[in-house]
N, C-alpha and C positions, 0 to 999 in steps of 0.2 A: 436262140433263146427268145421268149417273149416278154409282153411287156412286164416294166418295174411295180412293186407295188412293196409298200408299206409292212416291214414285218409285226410293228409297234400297234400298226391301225387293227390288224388281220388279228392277232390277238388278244384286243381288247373286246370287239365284237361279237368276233367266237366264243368270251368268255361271258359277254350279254346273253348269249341267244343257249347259252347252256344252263345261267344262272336263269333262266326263264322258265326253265322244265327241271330243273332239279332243284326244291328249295334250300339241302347241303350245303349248297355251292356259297361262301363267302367270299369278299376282296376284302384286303387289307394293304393300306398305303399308305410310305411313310414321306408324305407333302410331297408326291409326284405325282398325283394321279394323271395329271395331262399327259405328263411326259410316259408315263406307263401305258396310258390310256387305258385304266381300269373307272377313266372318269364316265366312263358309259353305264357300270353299276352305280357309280355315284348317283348320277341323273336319275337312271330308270326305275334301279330298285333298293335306294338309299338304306333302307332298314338292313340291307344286306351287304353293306359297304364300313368300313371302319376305317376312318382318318386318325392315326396312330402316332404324329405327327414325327419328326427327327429324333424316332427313338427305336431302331430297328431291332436293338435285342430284346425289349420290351413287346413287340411287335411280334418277332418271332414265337414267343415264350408263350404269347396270347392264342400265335395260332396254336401251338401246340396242343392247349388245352381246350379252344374247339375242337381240333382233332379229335381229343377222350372221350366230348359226348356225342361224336357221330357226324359232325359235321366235313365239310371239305374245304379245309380254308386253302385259298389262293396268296402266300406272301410276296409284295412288288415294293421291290426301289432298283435305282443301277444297281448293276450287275456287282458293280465294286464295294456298294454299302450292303445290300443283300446276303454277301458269302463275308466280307471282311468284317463288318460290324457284330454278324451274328454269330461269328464261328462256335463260338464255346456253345450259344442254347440252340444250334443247329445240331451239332455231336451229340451233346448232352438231351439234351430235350427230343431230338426229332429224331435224329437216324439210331442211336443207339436203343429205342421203346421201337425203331421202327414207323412212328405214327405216319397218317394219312394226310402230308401236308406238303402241296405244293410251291414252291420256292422258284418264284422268277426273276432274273438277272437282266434288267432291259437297257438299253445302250451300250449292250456289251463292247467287249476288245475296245480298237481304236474309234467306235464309232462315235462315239462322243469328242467330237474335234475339238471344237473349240475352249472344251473345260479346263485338259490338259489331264497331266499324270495322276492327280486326285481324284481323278473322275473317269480316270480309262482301267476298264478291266482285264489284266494281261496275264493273269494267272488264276483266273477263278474256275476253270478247266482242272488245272491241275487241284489246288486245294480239295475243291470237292468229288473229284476221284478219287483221293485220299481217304476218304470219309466210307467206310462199309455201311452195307445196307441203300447207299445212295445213287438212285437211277438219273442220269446224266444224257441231256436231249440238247439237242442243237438245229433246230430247225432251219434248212439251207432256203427258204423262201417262202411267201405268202400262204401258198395253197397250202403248202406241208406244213407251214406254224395251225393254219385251223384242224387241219387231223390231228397235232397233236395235243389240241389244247382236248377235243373229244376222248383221244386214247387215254391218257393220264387221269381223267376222270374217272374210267374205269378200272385203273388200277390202282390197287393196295397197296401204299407204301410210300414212303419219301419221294419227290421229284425238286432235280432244277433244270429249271427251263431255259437255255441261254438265248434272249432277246436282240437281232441288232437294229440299232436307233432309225437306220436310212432306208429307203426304198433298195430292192435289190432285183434282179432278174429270176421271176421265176423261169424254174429249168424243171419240177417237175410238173406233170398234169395231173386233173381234176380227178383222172379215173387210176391213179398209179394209189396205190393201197400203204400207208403207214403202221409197221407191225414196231413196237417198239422192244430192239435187238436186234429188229434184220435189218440189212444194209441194201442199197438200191446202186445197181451197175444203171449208170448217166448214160454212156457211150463204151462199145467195143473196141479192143484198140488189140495191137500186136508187141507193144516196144518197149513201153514204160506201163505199168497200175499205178495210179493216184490213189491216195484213200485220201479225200478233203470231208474238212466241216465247213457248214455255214457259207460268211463271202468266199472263201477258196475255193468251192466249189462252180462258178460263174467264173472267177479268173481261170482255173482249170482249162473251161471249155474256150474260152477266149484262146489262151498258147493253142489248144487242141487245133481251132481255127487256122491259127497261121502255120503251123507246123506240119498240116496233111497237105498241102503241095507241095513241101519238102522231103514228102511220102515219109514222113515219122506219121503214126498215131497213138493217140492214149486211150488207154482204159481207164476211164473217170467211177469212182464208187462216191458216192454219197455217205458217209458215216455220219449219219445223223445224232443214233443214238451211240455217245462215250462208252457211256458204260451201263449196264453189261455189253461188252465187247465182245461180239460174235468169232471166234478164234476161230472154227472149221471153217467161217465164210470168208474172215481173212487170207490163211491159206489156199483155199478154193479160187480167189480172185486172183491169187498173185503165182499159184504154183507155175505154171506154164510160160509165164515172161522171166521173172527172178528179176528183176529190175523193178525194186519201189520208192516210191516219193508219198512221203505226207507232208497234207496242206494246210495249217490254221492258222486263225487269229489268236496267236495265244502265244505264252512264253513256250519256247522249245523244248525245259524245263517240265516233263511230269503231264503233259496234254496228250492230243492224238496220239501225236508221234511217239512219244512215249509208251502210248497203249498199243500201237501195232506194233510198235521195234519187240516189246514183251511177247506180242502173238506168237512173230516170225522167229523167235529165239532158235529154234530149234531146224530152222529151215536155212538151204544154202542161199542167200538171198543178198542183193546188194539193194541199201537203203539209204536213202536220204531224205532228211528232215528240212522243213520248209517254216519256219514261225517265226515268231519274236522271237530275236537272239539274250534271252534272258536281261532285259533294260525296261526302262519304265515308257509309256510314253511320253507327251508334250504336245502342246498348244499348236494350231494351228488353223490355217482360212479356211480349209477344207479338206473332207475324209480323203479324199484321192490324194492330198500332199504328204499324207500318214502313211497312207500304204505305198507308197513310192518310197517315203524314208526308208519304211523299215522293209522292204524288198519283200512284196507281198503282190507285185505285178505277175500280170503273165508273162512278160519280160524277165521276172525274173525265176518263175517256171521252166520258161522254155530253157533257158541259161543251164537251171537242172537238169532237166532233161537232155540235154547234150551232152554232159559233163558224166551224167552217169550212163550213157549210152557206150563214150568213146573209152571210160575205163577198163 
């Protein structure tokens, strides 16, 4: 894997250098801009920026009706106030008209350490797959949060974007293409398919690491985009092992896993789930003491992978 970078920094940037060539293009935030880092439109192109302060249903409701006259609003808080605050004028107002309004969720899952469970987002995966009409993106690192901040521009229709707080290991490169729906094979493998979002994706490849002088390997997929959920690529990745694992930051409850275990329904397949065991998170010194709790190592990957190898 190479180096870490910034998924918070990567699209605030991208969403500068997009809002520079398309005048549609809005931010809207509610008293995080730092923390979102849509404080880059703040700066540069203020008339195009609206500080909506700790009032996200309001906020949402606003973009909506940018949406009606053409515009493309970008809506930014945590992940947790973003889907939870605004759930009703999210259904109601955005994904049931359908309109053209971006919805980003930043600091998602555990990565907001030290705030604690008020401020970690462990289910906003699942709620907003719930929601018809709503296209669900998860970008696993730097370079792939700035394609997607371009693709989504181009398309019609509701988006949420799920944002994590820390630097992360990109694992894809510059020239690898983001089509939002298709799924991207990381590494080939014979033993185990992963379908990971997000940081499970970089823990993935970490067990992959210790595990091939064990002569096990994984087939790591990238599920970036939730939803729609590419079901013929599902099967296609997983027909020939029948041994699956999914990976996220998120309740177990109604997420990935939930969307692949639905793919595979109909296939002879052994399957196990890897997430948050439906609990809240908690406070802590730092992101790495979180995902140790909650058993989101590649330790505790590989653990998987043995267990469903030796069944």
């Amino acid at each position: 894997m190479n180096n870490q970078e910034n998924l918070r920094q990567a699209y605030g940037k991208e969403l500068l250098k997009w809002a520079k060539k398309d005048e549609r293009i809005i931010a809207l935030d509610a008293d995080l801009c730092g923390s979102t880092q849509t404080v880059f439109i703040e700066k540069e192109i203020p008339q195009r920026f609206f500080e909506m302060g700790i009032a996200e249903q309001n906020m949402t409701s606003v973009a909506a009706g940018l949406a009606l006259v053409g515009k493309i609003p970008f809506v930014n808080s945590f992940a947790v106030f973003s889907v939870g605050q605004a759930y009703n004028q999210i259904r109601q107002g955005i994904a049931l008209p359908r309109l053209n309004v971006k919805i980003v969720g930043s600091s998602c899952g555990l990565s907001d350490f030290g705030d604690g469970a008020t401020h970690q987002s462990i289910e906003d995966i699942s709620i907003m797959r719930a929601i018809p009409n709503m296209t669900i993106i998860v970008p696993v690192d730097a370079i792939e949060t700035r394609k997607v901040v371009g693709e989504v521009i181009k398309y019609k229709g509701p988006v949420y974007i799920r944002i994590n707080r820390n630097d992360l290991p990109n694992v894809t490169k510059e020239s690898d293409q983001f089509i939002i729906g298709k799924m991207q094979k990381i590494t080939e493998g014979k033993d185990v398919v992963i379908f990971a979002c997000g940081l499970m994706v970089s823990q993935s490849l970490k067990a992959r690491e210790i595990l091939l002088p064990q002569g096990i390997s994984l087939r790591i997929i990238n599920v970036s985009t939730i939803k729609p959920l590419n079901k013929e690529e599902v099967i296609k990745f997983s027909r020939d092992i029948k041994k699956v694992i999914t990976a996220e930051e998120n309740n177990v409850i109604g997420g990935l896993g939930g969307a692949i275990c639905e793919a595979l329904e109909d296939q002879e397949m052994k399957i196990t789930r890897i997430g948050i065991n439906d609990e809240f998170g908690q406070s802590a010194s730092c992101y790495e003491d979180l995902i140790k709790y909650y058993h989101l190592t590649p330790e505790d990957i590989i653990t998987k992978v043995k267990n469903l190898i030796n069944q």
